[in-house]
C-alpha positions as CSV (number, residue, x, y, z in Angstrom):
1,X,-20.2,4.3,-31.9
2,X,-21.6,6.2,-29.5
3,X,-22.4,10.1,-29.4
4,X,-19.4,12.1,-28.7
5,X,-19.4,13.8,-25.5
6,X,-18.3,17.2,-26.5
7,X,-18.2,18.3,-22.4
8,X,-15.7,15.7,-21.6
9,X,-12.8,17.1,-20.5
10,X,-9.2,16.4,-22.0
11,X,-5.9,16.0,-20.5
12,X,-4.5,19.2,-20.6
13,X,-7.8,20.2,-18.9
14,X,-7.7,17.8,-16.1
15,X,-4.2,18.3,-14.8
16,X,-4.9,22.6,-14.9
17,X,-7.7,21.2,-11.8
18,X,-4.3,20.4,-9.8
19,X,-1.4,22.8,-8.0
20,X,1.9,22.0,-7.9
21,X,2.8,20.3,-4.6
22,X,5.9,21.5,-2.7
23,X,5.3,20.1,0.9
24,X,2.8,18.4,3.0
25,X,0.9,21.5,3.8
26,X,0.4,21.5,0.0
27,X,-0.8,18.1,0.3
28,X,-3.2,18.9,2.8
29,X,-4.8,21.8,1.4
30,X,-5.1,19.8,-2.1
31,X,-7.6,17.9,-0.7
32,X,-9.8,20.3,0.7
33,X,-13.4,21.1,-1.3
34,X,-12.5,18.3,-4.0
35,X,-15.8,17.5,-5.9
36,X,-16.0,13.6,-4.0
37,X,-18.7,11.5,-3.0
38,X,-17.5,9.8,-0.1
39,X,-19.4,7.5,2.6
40,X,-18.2,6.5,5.9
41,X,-20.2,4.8,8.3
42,X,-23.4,5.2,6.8
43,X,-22.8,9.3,6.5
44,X,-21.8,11.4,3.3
45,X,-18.6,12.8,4.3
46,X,-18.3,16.6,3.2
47,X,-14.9,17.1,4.9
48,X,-12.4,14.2,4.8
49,X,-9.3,16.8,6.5
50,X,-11.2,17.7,9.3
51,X,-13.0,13.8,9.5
52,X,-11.8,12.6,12.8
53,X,-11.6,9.0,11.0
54,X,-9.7,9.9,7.8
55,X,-7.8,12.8,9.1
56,X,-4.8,10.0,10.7
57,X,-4.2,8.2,7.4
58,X,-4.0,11.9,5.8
59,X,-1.4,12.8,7.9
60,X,0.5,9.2,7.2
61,X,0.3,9.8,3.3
62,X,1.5,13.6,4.3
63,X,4.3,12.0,6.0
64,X,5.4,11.1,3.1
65,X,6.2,14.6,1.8
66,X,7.7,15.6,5.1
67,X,10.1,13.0,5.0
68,X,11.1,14.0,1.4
69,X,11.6,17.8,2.5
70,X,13.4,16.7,5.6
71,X,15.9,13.9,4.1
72,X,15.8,14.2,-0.2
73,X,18.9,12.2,-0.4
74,X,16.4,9.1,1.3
75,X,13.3,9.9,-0.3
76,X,14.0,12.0,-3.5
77,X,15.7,11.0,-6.9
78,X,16.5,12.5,-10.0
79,X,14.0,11.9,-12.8
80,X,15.3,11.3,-16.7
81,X,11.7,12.4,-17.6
82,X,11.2,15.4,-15.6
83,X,14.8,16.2,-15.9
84,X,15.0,17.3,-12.0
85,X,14.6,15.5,-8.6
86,X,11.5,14.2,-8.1
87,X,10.1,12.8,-4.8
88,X,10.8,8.8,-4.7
89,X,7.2,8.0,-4.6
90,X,6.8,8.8,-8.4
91,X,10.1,7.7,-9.7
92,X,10.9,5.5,-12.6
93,X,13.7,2.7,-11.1
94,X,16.6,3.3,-13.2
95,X,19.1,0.5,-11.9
96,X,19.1,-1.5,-8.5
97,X,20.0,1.5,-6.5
98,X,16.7,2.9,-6.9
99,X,15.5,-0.1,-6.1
100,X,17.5,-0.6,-2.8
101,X,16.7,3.3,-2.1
102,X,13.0,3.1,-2.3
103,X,12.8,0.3,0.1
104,X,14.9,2.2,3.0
105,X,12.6,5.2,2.7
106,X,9.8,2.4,3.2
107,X,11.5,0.9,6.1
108,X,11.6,5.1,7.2
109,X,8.0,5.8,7.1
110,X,7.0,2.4,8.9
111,X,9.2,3.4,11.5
112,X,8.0,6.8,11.4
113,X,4.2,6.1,11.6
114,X,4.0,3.0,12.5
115,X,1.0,2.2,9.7
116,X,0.1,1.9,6.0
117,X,1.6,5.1,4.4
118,X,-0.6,4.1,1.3
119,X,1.6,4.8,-1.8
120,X,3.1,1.9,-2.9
121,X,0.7,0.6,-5.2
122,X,1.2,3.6,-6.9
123,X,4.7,3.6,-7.4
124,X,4.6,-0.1,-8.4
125,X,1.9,0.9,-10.7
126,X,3.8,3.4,-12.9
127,X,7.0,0.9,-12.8
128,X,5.1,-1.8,-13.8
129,X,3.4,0.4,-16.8
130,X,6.3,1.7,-17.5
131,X,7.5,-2.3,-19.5
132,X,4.1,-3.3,-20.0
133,X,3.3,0.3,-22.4
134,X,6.3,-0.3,-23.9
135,X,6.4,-4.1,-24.6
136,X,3.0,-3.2,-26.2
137,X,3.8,-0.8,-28.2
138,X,6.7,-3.1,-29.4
139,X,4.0,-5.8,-31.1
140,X,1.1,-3.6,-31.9
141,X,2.7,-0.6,-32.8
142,X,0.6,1.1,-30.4
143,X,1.3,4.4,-28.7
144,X,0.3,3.4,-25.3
145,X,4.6,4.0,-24.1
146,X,4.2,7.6,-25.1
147,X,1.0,8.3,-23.6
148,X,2.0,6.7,-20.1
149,X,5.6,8.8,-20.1
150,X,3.5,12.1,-20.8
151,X,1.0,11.4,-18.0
152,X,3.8,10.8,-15.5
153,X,5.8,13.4,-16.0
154,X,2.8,15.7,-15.2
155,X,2.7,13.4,-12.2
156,X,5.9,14.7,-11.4
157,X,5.9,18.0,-12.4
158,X,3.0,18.6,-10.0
159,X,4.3,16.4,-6.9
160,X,0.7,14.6,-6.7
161,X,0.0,11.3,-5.2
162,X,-1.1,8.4,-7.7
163,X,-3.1,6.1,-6.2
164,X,-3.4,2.1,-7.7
165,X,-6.2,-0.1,-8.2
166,X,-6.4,-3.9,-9.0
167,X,-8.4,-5.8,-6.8
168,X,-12.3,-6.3,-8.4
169,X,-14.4,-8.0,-6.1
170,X,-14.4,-11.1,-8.9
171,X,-17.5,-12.3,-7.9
172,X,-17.8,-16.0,-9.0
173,X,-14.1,-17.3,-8.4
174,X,-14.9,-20.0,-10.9
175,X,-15.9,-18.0,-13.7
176,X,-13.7,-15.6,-16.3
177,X,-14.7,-12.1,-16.0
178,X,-17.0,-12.1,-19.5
179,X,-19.0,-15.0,-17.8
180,X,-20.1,-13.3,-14.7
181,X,-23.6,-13.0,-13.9
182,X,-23.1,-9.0,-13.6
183,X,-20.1,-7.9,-15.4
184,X,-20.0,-5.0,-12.7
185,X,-17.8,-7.6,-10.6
186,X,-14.9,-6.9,-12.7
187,X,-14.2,-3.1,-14.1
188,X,-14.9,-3.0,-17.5
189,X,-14.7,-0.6,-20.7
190,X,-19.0,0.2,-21.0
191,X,-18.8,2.3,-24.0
192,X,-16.2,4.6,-26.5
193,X,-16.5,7.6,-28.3
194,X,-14.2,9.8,-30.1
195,X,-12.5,10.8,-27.2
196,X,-11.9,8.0,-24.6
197,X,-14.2,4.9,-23.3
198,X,-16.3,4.6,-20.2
199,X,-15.6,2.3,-17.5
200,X,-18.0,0.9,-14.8
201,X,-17.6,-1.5,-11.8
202,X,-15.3,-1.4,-8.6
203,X,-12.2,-1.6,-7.0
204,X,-12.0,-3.5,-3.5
205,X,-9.6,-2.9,-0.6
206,X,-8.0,0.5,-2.3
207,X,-5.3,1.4,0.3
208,X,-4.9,5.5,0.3
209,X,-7.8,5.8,-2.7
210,X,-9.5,8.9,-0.8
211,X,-6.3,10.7,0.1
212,X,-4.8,10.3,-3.5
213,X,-5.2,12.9,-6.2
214,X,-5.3,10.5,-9.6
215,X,-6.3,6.5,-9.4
216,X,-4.3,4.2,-12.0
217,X,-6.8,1.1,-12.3
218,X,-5.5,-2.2,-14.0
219,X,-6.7,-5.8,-14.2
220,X,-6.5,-7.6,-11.4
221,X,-5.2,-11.4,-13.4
222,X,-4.5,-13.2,-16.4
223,X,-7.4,-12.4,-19.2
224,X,-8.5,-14.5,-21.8
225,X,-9.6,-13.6,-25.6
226,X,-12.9,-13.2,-24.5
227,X,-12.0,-10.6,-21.9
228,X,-11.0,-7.6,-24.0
229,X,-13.3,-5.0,-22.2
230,X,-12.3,-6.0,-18.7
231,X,-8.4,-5.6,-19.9
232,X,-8.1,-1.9,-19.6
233,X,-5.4,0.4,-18.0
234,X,-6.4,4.1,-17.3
235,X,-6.0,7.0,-14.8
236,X,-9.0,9.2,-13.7
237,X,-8.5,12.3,-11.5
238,X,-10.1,10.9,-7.8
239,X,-12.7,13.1,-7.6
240,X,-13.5,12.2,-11.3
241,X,-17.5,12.1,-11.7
242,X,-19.3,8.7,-11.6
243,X,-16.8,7.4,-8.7
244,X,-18.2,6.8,-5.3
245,X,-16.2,5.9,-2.1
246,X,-17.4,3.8,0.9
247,X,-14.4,4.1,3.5
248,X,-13.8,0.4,4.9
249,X,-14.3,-0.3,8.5
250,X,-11.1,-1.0,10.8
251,X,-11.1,-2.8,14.4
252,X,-11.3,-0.2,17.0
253,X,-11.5,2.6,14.7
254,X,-13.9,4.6,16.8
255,X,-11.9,5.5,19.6
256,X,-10.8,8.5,17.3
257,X,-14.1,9.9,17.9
258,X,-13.9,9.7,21.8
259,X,-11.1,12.4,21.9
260,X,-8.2,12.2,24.1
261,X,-4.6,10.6,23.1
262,X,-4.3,7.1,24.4
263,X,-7.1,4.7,24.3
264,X,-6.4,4.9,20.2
265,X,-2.9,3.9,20.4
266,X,-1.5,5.5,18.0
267,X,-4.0,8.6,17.3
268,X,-1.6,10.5,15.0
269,X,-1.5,8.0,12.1
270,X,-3.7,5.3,10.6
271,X,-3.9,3.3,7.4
272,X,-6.9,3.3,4.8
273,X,-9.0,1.3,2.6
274,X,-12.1,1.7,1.0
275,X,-14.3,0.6,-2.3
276,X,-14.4,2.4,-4.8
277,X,-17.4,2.2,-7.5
278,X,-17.2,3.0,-11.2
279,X,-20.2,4.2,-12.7
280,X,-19.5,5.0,-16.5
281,X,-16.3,6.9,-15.2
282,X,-14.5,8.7,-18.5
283,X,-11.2,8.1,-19.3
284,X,-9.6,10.5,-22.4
285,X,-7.6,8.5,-24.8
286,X,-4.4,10.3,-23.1
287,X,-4.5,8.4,-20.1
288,X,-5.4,5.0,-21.1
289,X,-2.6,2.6,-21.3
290,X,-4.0,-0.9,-22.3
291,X,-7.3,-1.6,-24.3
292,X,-7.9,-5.0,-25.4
293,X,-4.5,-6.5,-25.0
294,X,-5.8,-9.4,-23.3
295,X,-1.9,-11.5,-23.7
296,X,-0.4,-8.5,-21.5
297,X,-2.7,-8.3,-18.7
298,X,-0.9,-11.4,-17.1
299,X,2.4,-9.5,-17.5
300,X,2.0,-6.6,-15.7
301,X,-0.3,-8.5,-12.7
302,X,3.2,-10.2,-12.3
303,X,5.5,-7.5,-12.4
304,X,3.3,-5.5,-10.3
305,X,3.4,-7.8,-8.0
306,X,7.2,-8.1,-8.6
307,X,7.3,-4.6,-7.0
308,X,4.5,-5.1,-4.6
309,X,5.8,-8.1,-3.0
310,X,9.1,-6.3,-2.2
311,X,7.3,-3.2,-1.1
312,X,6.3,-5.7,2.2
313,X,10.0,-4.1,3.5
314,X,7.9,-1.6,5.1
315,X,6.4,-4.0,7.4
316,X,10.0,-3.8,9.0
317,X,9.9,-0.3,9.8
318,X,6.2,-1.1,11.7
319,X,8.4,-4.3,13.5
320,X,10.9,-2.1,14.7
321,X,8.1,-0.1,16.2
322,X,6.4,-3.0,17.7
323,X,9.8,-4.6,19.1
324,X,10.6,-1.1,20.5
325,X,7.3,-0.5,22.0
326,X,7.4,-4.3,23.7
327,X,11.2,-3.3,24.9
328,X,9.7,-0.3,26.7
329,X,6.9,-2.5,28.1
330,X,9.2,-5.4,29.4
331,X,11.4,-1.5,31.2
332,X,8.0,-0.3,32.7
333,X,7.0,-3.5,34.0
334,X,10.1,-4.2,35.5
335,X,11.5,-7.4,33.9
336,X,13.8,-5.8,31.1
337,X,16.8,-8.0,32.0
338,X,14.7,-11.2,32.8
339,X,17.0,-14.0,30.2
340,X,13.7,-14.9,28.5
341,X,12.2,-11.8,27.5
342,X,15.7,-10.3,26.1
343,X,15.5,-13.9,24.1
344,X,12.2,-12.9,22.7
345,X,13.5,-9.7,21.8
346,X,16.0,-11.3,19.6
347,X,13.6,-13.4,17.8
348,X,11.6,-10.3,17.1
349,X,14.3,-8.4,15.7
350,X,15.6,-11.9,13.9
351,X,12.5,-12.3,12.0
352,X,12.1,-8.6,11.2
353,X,15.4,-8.7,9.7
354,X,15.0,-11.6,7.6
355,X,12.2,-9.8,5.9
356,X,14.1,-6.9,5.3
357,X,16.9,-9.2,4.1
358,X,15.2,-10.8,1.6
359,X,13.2,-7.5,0.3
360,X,17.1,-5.8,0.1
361,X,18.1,-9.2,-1.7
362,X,15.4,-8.8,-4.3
363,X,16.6,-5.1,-5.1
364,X,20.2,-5.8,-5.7
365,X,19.6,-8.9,-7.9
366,X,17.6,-6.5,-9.9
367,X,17.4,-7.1,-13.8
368,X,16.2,-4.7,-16.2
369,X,13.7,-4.9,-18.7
370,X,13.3,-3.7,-22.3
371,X,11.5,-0.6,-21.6
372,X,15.0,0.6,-19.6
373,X,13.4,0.0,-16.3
374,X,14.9,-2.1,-13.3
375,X,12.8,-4.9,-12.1
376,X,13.0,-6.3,-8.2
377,X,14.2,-10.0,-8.4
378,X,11.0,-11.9,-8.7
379,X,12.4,-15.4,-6.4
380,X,13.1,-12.9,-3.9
381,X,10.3,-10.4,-3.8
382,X,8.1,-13.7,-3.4
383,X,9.8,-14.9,-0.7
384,X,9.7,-11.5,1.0
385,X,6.6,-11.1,0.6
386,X,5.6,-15.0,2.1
387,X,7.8,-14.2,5.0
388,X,5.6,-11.2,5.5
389,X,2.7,-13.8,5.6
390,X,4.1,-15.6,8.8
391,X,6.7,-13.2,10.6
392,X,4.1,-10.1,11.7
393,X,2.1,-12.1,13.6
394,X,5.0,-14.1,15.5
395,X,6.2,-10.6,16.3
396,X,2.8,-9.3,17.3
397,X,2.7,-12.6,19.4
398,X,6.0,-11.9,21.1
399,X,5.1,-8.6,21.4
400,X,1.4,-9.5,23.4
401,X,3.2,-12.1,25.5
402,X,5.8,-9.7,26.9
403,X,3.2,-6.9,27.2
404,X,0.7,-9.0,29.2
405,X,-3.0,-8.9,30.2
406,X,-3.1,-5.4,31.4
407,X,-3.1,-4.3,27.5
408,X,-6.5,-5.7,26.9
409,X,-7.9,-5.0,30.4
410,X,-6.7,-1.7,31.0
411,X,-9.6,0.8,32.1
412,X,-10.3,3.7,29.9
413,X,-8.4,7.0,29.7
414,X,-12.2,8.6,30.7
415,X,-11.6,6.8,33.9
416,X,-8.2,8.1,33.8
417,X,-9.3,11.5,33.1
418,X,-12.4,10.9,36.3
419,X,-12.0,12.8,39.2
420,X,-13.3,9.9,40.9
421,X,-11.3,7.3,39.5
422,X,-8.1,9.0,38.4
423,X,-5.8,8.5,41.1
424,X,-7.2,4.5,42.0
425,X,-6.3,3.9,38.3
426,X,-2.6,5.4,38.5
427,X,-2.0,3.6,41.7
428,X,-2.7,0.4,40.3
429,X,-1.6,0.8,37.0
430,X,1.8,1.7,38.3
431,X,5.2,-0.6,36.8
432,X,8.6,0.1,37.9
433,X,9.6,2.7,40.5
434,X,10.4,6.0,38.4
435,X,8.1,5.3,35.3
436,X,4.7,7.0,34.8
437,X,1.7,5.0,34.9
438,X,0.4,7.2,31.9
439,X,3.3,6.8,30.4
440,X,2.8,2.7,30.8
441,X,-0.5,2.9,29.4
442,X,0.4,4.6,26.0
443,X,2.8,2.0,25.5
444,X,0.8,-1.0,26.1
445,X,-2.2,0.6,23.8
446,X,0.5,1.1,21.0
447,X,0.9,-2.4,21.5
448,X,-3.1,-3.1,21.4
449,X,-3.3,-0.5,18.7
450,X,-0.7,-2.7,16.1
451,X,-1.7,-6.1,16.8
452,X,-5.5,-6.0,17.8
453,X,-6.3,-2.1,16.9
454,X,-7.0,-0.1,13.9
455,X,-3.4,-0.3,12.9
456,X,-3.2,-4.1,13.0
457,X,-5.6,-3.9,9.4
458,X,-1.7,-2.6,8.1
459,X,0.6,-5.1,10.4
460,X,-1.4,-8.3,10.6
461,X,-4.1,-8.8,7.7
462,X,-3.0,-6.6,4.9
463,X,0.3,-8.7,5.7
464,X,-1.5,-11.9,4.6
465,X,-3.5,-10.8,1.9
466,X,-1.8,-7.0,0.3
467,X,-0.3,-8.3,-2.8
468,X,-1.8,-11.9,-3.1
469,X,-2.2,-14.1,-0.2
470,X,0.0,-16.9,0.4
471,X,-1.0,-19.5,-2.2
472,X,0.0,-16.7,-4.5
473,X,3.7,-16.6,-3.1
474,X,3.7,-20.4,-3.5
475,X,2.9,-20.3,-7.0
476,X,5.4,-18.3,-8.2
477,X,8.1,-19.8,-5.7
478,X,7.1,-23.6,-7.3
479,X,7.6,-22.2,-10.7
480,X,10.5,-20.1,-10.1
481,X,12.5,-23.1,-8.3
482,X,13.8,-25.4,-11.0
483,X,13.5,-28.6,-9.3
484,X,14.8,-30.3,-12.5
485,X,17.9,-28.1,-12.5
486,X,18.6,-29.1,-8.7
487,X,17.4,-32.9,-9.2
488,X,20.5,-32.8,-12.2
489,X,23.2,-31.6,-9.6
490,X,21.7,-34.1,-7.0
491,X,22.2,-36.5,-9.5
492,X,25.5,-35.5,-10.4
493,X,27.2,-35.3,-7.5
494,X,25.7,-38.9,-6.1
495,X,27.4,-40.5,-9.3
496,X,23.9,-41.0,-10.3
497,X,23.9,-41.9,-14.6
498,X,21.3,-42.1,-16.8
């Protein structure tokens, strides 16, 4: 065993570092002079509030907490472990309801920022954990349940953001995790002492990692025997020593640093992803939730992904942005009631809906689980989530074909700003009689902004691949089907006999 570490810090310690959150001005001020290291185009970042970069998928996350002060009965509920309402974001599903609500306030905040608002992964985290601890516990007499209910009512009795973590980078896609050249490739337990373990590695693609306050990390698929140090649970403080954060790079993403409010599209809100790197990161005993127990690390990938899957609703709130904002274009261009256009429009809002249809589905045919909490169906969360994989991008193509060129052409607002070139560039920019040509160019670069721009990373790609990419879907769907129950009512019905 290795020394002790007498400074390491123990739980009670770590959650006296955070205030209790009441709103998003809270939220806001709870990340300034956090202890981070934090890269972001090749710079340190000493600021991430006032980073003209970070500072849009800040205010998306803060949206959350503004939507919870401004509508509770949507995004609040009432917690059986903190005994009082809690915001939605760190609640335990306690029937289907739960389930239905948390995917209307999903559908809310797509529709109200028009991005990634970054904390699902978190709330499907502690839901997932919330079986898996228990189910643990249940054949190892383990304490793992007790630990996990402790650390989230903290969560909710300070109103912080928990942020999730699963995807390694795998390296080798052909090997298991204990045969990788450099174990690094998959996050893994490095040593133990009296008090907790270390864990080194990395975490790819961590949507909302620098804006949240505590990172949950998990395995990222099924383990085998070999594999007991790469299947661990735990939660670390985000500005825990020994984690470093290189923010990922997003199409058009500089046009926040040019100033001004249209060329960016959508300059108020943004998405985020970065990597995050593990180098002998502590973890007390109190916040570590699976050790070694190699047979559950399968379960919980799936019902994370159970809840992930059906978290895609909130590419319907982002749709109805995108179908309004190609509505307005078809008004300021002048060809609103042309028959073929409105028909588009429908197809838009027909495949939006049929994502939100089958997310809603999964929530009401919710089952629950030993541990007492309620479980998305997993058919239908697949199937969600697959739509989610084709739908975006016919609606992003529906949406650039009643736009048109000028959305990609467009001169600059600098050469709308130009003293020179102002007026030639509202002149010929013009649409309809009575519309604004400014006006005509915010709209077309929202456009731009969701299905080419930085915010297409949340609509278009994260669509494909957030929560396994297709193939994954398929999977689950084939094994979920039963073919041979269907082949035996086929059968029966044709008079078929064997």
């Amino acid at each position: 065993m290795d020394a002790i570490n007498q400074d390491a810090p123990s739980s009670a310690d770590l959650w006296d570092e955070f205030p209790v959150i009441a709103n998003a001005d809270d939220y806001i001020d709870s990340l300034k002079g956090r202890p981070m290291t934090i890269y972001c185009m090749g710079e340190k970042v000493e600021d991430v509030v006032g980073h003209p970069l970070i500072w849009p998928s800040i205010n998306a996350m803060a949206e959350t907490y503004r939507v919870a002060s401004e509508n509770p009965a949507l995004a609040t509920a009432q917690s059986s472990i903190a005994g009082k309402p809690i915001n939605r974001f760190l609640h335990i599903a306690e029937g289907p309801q739960d389930l239905v609500g948390k995917q209307e306030m999903q559908r809310e905040l797509g529709r109200r920022t028009g991005t990634c608002f970054q904390r699902c992964v978190g709330l499907d985290a502690i839901n997932s954990l919330h079986s898996v601890t228990y189910d643990m516990d249940q054949k190892h007499k383990t304490d793992y349940h007790a630990r996990f209910t402790a650390f989230l009512k903290q969560a909710q009795e300070h109103n912080v953001i928990l942020g999730g973590a699963m995807t390694d980078p795998k390296g080798d896609r052909s090997k298991a995790p204990h045969e990788q050249k450099d174990a690094d490739v998959f996050l893994h337990v490095t040593k133990r002492d009296d008090k907790g373990i270390y864990v080194s590695g990395a975490k790819m693609h961590q949507t909302g990692c620098i804006n949240s306050h505590w990172i949950i990390f998990m395995p990222t698929m099924r383990m085998g025997e070999k594999d007991k140090d790469f299947s661990v649970v735990g939660a670390v403080p985000a500005h825990a020593e020994g984690m470093t954060y290189i923010y990922g790079r997003q199409s058009c993403d500089t046009r926040a640093l040019d100033g001004g409010k249209i060329d960016a599209g959508n300059a108020e809100f943004s998405g985020q992803e970065a990597t995050i790197i593990f180098d002998n990161v502590f973890v007390p005993y109190e916040h570590i939730f699976m050790d070694g127990e190699v047979e559950f690390a399968a379960d919980l990938v799936e019902r994370f992904t159970a809840y992930h899957r059906a978290s895609y609703v909130c590419k319907t709130g982002l749709g109805d942005v995108l179908t309004g904002a190609a509505a307005a274009a078809a008004d300021y261009n002048g060809v609103a009631k042309v028959s073929h256009i409105k028909d588009k429009l429908v197809e838009m809002t027909h495949l939006n809906e049929t994502i939100y249809a089958s997310s809603m589905a999964s929530a009401h045919q919710a089952t629950q689980l030993p541990s007492g909490v309620w479980q998305n169906d997993v058919m239908l969360a697949n199937i969600c989530k697959h739509n989610v994989t084709r739908f975006p991008y016919e609606i992003a193509r529906l949406a650039q074909d009643i736009a048109g060129g000028l959305m990609v052409t467009m001169p600059s607002e600098k050469d709308l700003e130009n003293e020179e070139t102002g007026d030639l560039v509202r002149k010929f920019i013009q649409g309809r009689e009575g519309v604004d040509p400014v006006d005509r160019m915010r709209i077309l670069r929202l456009i731009e902004n969701m299905t080419l721009g930085r915010n297409a990373v949340g609509y278009l790609t994260e669509s494909m691949h957030g929560a396994g990419s297709p193939q994954a879907q398929r999977i689950l769907i084939a094994r979920l089907a039963e073919m041979e129950e269907k082949k035996a009512r086929a059968k029966k019905l044709a008079g078929v006999e064997e």
